[in-house]
C-alpha positions as CSV (number, residue, x, y, z in Angstrom):
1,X,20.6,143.6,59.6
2,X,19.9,146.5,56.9
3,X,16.8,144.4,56.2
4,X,15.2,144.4,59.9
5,X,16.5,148.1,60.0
6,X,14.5,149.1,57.0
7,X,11.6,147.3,58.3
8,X,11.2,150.6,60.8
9,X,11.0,153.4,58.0
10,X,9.7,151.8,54.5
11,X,7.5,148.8,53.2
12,X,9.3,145.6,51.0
13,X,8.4,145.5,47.7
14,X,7.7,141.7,46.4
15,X,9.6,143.0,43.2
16,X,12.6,143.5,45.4
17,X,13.2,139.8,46.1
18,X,13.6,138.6,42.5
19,X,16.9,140.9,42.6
20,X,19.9,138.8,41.1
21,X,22.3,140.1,44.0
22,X,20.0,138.6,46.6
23,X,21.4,135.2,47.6
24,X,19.4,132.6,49.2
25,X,21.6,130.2,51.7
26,X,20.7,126.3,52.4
27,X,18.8,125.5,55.4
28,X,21.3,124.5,58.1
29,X,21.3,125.2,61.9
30,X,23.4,128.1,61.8
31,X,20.8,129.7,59.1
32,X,17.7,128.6,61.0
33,X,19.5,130.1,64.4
34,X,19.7,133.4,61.9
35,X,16.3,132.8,61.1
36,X,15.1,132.8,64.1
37,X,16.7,135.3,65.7
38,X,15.9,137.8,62.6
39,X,11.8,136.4,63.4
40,X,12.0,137.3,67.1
41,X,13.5,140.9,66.4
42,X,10.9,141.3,63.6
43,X,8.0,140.1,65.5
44,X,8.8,142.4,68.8
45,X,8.1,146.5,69.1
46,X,10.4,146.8,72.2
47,X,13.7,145.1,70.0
48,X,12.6,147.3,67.1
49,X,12.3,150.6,69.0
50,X,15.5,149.1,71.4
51,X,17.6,148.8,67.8
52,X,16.6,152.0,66.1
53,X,17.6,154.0,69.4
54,X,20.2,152.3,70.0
55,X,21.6,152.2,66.0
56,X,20.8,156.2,66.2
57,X,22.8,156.4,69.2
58,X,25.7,154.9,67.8
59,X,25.6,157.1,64.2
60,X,25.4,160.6,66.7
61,X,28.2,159.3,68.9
62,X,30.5,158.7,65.2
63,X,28.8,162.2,64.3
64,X,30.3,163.8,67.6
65,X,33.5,161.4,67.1
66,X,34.2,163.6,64.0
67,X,33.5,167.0,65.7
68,X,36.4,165.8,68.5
69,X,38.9,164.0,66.7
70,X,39.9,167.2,64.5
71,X,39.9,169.8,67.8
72,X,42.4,167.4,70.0
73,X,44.3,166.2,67.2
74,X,45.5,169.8,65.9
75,X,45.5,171.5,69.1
76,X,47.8,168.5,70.4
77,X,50.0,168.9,67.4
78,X,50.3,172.8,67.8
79,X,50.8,172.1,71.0
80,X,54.9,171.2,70.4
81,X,55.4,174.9,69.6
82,X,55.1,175.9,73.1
83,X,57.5,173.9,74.2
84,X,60.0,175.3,71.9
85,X,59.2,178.7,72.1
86,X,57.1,179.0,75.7
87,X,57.7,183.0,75.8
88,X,56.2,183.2,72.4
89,X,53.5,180.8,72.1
90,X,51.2,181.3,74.6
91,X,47.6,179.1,74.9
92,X,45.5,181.9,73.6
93,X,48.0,182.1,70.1
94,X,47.9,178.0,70.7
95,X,44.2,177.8,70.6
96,X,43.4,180.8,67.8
97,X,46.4,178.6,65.5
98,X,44.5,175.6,65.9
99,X,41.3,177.1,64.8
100,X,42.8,178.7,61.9
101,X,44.2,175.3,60.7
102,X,40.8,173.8,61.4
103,X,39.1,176.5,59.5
104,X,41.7,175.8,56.7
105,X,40.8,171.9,57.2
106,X,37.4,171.9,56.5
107,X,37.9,174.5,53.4
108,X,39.5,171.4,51.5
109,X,36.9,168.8,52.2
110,X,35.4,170.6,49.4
111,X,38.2,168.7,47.0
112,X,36.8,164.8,48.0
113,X,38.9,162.5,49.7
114,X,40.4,160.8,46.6
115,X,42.5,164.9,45.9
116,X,43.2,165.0,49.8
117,X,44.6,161.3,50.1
118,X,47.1,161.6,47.2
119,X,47.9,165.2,48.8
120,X,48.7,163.7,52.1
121,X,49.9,160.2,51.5
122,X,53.4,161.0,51.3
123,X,53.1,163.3,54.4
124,X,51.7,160.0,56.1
125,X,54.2,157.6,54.8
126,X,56.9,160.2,56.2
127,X,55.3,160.2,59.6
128,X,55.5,156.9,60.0
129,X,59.2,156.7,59.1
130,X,59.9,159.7,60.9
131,X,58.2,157.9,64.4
132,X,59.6,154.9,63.7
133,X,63.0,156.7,63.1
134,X,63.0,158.6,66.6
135,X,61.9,155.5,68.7
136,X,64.4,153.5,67.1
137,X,66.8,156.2,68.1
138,X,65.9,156.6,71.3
139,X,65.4,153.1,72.7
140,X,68.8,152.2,70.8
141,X,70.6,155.3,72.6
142,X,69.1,155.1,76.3
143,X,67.9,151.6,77.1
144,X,67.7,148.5,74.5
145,X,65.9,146.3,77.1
146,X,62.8,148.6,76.6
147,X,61.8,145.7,74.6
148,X,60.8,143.6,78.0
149,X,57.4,145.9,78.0
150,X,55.8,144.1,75.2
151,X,56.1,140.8,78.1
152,X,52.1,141.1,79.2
153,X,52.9,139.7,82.4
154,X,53.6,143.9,83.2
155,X,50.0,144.3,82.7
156,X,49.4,142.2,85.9
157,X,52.2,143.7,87.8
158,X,51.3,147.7,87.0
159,X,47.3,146.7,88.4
160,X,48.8,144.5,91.3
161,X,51.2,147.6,92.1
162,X,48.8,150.3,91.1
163,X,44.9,149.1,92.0
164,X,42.2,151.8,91.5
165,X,45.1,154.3,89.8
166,X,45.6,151.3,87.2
167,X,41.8,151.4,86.4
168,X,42.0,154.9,85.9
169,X,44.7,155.5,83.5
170,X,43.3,153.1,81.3
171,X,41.8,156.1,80.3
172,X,44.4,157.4,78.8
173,X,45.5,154.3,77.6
174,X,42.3,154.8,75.2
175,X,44.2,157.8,73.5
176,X,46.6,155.1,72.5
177,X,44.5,153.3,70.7
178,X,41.9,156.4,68.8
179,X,41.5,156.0,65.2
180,X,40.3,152.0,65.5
181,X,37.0,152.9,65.4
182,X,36.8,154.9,62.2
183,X,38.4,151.9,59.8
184,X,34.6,151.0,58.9
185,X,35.0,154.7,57.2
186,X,38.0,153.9,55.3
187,X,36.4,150.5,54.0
188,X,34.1,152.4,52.5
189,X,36.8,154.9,50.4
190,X,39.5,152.0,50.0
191,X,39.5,147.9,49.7
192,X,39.4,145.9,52.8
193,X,43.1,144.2,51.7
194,X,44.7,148.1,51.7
195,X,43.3,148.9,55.1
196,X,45.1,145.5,56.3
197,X,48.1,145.7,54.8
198,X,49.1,149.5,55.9
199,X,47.2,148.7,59.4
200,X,49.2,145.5,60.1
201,X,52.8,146.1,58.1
202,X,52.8,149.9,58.6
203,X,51.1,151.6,61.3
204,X,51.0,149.3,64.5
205,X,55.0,148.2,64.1
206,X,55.3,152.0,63.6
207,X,53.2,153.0,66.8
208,X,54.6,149.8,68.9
209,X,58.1,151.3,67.9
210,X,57.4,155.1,68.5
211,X,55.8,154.2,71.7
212,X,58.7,151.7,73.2
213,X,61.4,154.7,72.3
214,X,59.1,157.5,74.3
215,X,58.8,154.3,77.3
216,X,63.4,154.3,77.1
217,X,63.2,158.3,77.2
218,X,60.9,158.3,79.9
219,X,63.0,155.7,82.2
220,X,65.7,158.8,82.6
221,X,63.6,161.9,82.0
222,X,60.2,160.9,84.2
223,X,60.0,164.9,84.7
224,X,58.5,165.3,80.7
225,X,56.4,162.8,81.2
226,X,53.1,165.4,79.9
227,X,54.8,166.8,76.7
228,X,57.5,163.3,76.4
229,X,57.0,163.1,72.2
230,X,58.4,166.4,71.9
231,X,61.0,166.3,74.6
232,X,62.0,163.2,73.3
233,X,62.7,164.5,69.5
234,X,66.5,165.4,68.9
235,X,67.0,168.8,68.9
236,X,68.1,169.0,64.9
237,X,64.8,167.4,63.1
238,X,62.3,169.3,66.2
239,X,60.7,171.9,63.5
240,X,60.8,169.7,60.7
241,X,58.8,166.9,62.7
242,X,56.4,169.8,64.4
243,X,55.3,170.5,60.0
244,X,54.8,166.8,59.9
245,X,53.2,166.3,62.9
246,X,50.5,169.2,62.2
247,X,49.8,167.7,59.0
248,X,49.4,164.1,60.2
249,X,46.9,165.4,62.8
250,X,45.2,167.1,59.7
251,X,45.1,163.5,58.1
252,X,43.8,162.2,61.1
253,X,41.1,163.7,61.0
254,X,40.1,163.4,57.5
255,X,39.0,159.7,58.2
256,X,36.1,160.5,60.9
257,X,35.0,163.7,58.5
258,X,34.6,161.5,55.5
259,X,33.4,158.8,58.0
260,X,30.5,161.3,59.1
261,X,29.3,161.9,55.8
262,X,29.2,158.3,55.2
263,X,27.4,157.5,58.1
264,X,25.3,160.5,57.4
265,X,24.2,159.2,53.9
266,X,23.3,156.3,55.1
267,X,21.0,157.2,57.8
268,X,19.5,159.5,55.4
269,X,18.6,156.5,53.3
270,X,16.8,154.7,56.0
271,X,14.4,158.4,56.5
272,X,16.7,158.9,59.9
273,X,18.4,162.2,59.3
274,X,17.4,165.8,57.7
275,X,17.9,165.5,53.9
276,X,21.2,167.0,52.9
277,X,22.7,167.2,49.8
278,X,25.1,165.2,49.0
279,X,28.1,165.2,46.1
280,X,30.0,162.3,44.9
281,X,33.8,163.2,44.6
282,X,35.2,160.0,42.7
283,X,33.9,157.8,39.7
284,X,36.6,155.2,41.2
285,X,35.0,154.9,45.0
286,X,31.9,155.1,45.9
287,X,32.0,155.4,49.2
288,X,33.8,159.0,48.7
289,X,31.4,161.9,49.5
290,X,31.2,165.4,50.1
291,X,28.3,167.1,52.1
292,X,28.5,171.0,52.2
293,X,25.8,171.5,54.7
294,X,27.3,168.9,57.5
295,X,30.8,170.3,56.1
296,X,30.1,173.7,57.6
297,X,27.9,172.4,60.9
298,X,31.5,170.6,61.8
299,X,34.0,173.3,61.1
300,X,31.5,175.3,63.5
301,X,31.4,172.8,66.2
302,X,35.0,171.7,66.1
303,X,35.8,175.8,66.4
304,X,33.6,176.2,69.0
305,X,34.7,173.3,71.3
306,X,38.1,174.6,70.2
307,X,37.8,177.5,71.6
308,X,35.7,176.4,74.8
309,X,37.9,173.7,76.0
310,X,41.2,175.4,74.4
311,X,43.5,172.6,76.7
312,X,43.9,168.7,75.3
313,X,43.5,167.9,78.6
314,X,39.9,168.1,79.0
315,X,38.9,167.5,75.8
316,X,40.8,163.9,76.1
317,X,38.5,162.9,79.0
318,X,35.7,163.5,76.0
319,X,37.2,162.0,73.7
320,X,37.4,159.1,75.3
321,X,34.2,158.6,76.2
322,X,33.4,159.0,72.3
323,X,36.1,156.6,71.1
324,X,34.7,153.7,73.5
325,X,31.3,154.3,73.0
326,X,31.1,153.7,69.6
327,X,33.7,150.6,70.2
328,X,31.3,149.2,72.4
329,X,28.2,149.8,70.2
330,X,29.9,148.6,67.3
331,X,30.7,145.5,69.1
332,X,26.8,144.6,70.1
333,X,25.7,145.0,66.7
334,X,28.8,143.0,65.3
335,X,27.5,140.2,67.2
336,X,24.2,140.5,65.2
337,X,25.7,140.4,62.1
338,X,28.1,137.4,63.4
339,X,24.4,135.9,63.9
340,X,22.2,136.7,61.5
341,X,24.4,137.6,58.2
342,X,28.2,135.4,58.8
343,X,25.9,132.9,60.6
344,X,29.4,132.3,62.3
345,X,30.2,129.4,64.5
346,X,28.0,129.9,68.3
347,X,31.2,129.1,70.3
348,X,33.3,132.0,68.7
349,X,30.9,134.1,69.5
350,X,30.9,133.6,72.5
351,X,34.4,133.9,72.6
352,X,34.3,137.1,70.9
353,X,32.2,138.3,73.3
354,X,34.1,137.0,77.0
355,X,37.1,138.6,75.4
356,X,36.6,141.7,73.2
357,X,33.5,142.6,75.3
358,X,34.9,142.3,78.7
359,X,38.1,144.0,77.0
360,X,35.2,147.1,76.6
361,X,33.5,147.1,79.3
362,X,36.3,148.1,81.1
363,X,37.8,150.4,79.1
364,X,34.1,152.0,79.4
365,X,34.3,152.1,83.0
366,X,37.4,153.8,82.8
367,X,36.5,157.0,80.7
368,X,33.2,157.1,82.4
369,X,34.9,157.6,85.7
370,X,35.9,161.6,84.2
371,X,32.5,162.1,83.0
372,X,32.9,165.3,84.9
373,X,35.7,166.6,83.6
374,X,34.6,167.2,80.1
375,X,33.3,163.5,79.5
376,X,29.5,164.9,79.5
377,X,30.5,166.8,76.1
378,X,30.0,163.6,73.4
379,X,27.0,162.4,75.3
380,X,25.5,165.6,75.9
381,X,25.8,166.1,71.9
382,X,24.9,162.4,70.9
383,X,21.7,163.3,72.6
384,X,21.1,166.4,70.9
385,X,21.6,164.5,67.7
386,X,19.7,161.4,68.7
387,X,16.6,164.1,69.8
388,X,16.6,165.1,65.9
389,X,17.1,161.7,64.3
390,X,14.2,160.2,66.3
391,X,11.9,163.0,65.5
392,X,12.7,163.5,61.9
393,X,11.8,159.4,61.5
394,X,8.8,159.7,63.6
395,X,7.4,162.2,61.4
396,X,8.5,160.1,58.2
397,X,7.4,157.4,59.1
398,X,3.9,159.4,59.8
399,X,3.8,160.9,56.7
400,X,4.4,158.0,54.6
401,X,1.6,155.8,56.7
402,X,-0.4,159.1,55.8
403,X,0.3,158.9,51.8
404,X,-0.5,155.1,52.2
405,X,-3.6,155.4,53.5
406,X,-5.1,158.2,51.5
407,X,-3.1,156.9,47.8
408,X,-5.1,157.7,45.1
409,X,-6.0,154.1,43.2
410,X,-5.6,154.2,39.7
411,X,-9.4,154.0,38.8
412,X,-9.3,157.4,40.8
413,X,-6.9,158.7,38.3
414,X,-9.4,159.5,35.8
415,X,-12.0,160.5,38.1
416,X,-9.7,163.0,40.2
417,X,-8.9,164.7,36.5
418,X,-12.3,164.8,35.3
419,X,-13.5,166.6,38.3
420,X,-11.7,169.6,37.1
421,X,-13.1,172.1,35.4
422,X,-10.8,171.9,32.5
423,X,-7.3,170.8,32.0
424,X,-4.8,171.2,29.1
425,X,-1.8,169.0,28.3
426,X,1.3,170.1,27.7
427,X,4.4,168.7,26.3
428,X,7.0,167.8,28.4
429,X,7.8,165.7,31.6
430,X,6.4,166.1,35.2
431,X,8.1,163.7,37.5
432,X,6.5,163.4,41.1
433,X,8.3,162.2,44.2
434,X,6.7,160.0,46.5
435,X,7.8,157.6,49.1
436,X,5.0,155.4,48.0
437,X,5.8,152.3,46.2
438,X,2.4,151.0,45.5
439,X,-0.3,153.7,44.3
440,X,-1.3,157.6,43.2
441,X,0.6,159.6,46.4
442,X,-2.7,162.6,47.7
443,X,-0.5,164.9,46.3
444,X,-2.0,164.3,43.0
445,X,-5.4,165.5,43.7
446,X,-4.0,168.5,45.4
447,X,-2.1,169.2,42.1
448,X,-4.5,168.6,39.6
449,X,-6.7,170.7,41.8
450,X,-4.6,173.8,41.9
451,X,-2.7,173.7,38.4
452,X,-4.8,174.1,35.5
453,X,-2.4,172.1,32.9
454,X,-0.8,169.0,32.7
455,X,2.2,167.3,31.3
456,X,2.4,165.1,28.6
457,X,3.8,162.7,30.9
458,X,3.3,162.7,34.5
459,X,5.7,160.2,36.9
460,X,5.9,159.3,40.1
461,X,8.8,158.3,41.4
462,X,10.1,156.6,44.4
463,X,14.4,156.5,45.3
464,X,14.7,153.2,47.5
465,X,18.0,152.2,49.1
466,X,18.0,147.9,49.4
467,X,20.3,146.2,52.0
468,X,22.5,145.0,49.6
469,X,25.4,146.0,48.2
470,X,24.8,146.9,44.4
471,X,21.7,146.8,42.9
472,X,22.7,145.5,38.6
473,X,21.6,148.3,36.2
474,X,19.4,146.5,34.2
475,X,17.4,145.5,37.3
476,X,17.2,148.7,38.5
477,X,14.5,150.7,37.4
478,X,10.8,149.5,37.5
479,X,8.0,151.1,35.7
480,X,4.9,150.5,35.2
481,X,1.9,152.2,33.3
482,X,-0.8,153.7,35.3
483,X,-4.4,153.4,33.8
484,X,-6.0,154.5,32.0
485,X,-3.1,154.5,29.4
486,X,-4.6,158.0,27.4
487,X,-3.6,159.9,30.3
488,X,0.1,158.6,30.2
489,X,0.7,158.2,33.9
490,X,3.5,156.2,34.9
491,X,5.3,155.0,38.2
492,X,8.6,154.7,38.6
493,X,11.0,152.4,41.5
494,X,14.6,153.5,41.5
495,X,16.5,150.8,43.5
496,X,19.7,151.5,44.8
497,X,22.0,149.7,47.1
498,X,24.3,150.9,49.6
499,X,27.5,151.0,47.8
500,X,25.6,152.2,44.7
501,X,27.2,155.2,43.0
502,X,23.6,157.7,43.1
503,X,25.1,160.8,41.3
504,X,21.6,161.9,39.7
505,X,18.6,159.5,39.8
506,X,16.6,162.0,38.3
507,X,18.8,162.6,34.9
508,X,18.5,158.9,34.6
509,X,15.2,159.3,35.1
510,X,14.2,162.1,32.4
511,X,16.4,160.8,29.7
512,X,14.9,157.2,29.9
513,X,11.4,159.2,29.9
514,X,12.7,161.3,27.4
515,X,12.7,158.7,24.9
516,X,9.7,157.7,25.9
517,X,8.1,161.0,24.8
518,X,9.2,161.2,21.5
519,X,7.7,157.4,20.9
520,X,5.0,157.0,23.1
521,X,3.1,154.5,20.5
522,X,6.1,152.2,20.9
523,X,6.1,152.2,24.9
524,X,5.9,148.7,26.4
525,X,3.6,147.9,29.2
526,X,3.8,146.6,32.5
């Protein structure tokens, strides 16, 4: 998938094949149906353009999932003090609160997500004891046969009963189930066996349990039904668990932050987004990284939506239109990958797609149906984003083809210097950056034109992310000697793959060169 992705912003190298990551399967039916498939994709314009849209709809509808998921989750969480103190708390102090704490949120991004999740992991683990706790409590106190609502055969019943009004609130059923969507983002900062074990021992018997203890409160108080966890605390832990509550919203939203830088390197990789820089936080995880720019862009957007929707209420409606939208994206391209990279059995995809696809689809219906009321914000903002992705590829793609066709070859080299009037070499190490694999980028001549000294040793380098995982450090820098040799021109491949740790190509880079420099007469040829 990576591969046929790349295929739209950079050129294969033959060099890259002979990497020792690269695996090459036995021809079976499931592999040939993955060839094939991976063929017809390659070979048509409209499934290439249809992919890239559709891929750089999905990464702006995450990006806007990040801008969303911090606003409703504090202003939610503040929320609870107004139902406490009403005469004191009103929804302008609710809403300024909020952006302080969102203000404050952003401000500690700065500290990687490795400081923040040992910060906050005992708040976490105290939230879930605390919900579990309380639901316990109140199911045990008002009514024990709560526990007939996990019998799906209510599903049935409520849309017999209900009809339209059913489809509806399946909306808000949505908000029961936020956060799915962002575990690709904690794959990436922790092992796939932690995020199973806490999502499947710890935080879906917690929410099943929280959740049946809110449906026993709500069988004699129906009145609180629009503020029920707080009416449904005991009176004697309500301020402790509003502090805990605020600060598990606060951890909610660190995944989608950290998932939007993620999602954000990546794209940047592939030429598809503004470059950025971007700072590694752990030598543990690679996956954990800060970036100040789209740092600040998000604490901006989340206060401004903060402050223009200021009630939960509407900014639900766009949430969920976020939430299932990237669901439902995420699900199309899963059932590439089931294709083309699992090369999983053809009959469970199919099932896969009847039931978590038609599981979707409606949910999609659902959200869609309050576009109106707030739902046009994610889309209207996935837009803007997908306007700026597009055009920032377009243009790199146009100026690579550019640098392609008018590369200098390395018989030119000598020439292009000659032409000069004079030209002086100096010690020391020029390093050029090109997208250009192959060749003498036009730069050169434009240098060599305008400066009237060069460097001892002039390189040009090109940084190149491969679709696979890690590329091994001995296989990961190519040079190769430019002729003619007096001139001491070399190019330079860094390859890198997408869970690669790239602090600083470039330091690599000089001090391998470095060496170089100081025995020149002992450099080997390529």
């Amino acid at each position: 998938m990576s591969s046929l992705f790349s295929k739209l912003t950079t050129t294969e190298m033959a060099e890259d094949k002979d990497v020792s990551t690269f695996k090459l399967d036995m021809p079976d039916r499931r592999t040939r149906r993955a060839s094939k498939l991976k063929s017809t994709l390659e070979n048509s314009n409209f499934a290439k353009f249809f992919l890239l849209l559709a891929t750089m709809l999905g990464t702006s509808m995450v990006i806007g999932d990040g801008v969303l998921t911090p606003c409703i989750s504090v202003l939610s969480a503040v929320g609870g003090v107004k139902a406490a103190a009403p005469s004191v708390m009103t929804e302008d102090r609710i809403v300024w609160l909020s952006v302080a704490i969102l203000i404050l949120l952003f401000v500690f991004q700065r500290f990687g997500t490795e400081k923040v999740g040992y910060t906050f992991a005992p708040i976490l683990c105290m939230w879930f004891v605390l919900i579990t706790g309380i639901g316990i409590y109140n199911f045990v106190t008002i009514d024990i046969t709560i526990f007939r609502a996990l019998n799906p055969m209510y599903i049935v019943a409520y849309f017999q009963r209900n009809g339209k009004d059913a489809w509806v609130s399946l909306g808000g059923v949505v908000m029961c189930i936020t956060g799915a969507e962002a575990l690709f983002a904690d794959v990436g900062h922790f092992t796939v066996r932690s995020v199973q074990i806490s999502m499947c021992c710890v935080t879906y018997p917690a929410l099943i349990l929280a959740y049946l203890g809110q449906g026993a409160f709500l069988t004699k108080h129906s009145d609180d039904v629009a503020d029920t966890f707080y009416k449904s605390l005991p009176k004697s832990i309500y301020w402790p668990m509003f502090g805990v509550a605020v600060l598990a919203a606060i951890i909610a939203s660190q995944a989608l932050i950290s998932g939007t830088f993620a999602i954000i390197q990546q794209s940047l990789a592939l030429g598809c987004f503004p470059r950025v820089k971007i700072m590694h936080t752990s030598k543990k995880h690679h996956g954990q990284i800060y970036i100040p720019e789209i740092n600040t862009l998000l604490m901006l957007a989340c206060v401004l939506v903060t402050l223009a929707f200021r009630t939960t209420e509407k900014l639900s409606n766009a949430y969920g239109i976020a939430v299932v939208f990237v669901m439902v994206l995420t699900s199309c391209f899963l059932v590439l990958v089931m294709i083309m990279i699992w090369k999983t059995h053809i009959l469970l995809i199919i099932a896969y797609v009847l039931v978590i696809g038609s599981v979707e689809l409606v949910y999609l219906s659902a959200v869609l149906y309050k576009f109106d009321q707030g739902g046009y914000l994610p889309l209207a903002f996935a837009m803007f984003l997908l306007f700026i992705m597009y055009v920032w590829n377009y243009v790199y793609r146009k100026k690579y083809h550019f640098e392609l066709k008018n590369k200098i070859s390395p018989e030119k080299v000598k020439e292009t210097v000659d032409e000069t009037n004079s030209y002086h070499r100096l010690p020391g190490l020029a390093i050029f950056y090109s997208e250009l694999v192959h060749g003498i980028p036009p730069i050169f001549k434009h240098y060599v034109e305008n400066v009237p000294a060069l460097h001892s040793v002039l390189v040009f380098a090109s940084v190149k992310s491969l679709p696979i995982s890690k590329v091994p450090l001995e296989e990961r820098f190519l040079f190769r000697r430019v002729k003619p040799y007096d001139l001491y021109v070399f190019r330079c491949v860094v390859r890198y793959g997408c869970l690669t740790k790239n602090l600083s190509p470039w330091s690599k880079l000089k001090k391998k060169f470095g060496l170089l420099i100081i025995r020149r007469q002992k450099i080997k040829y390529f």
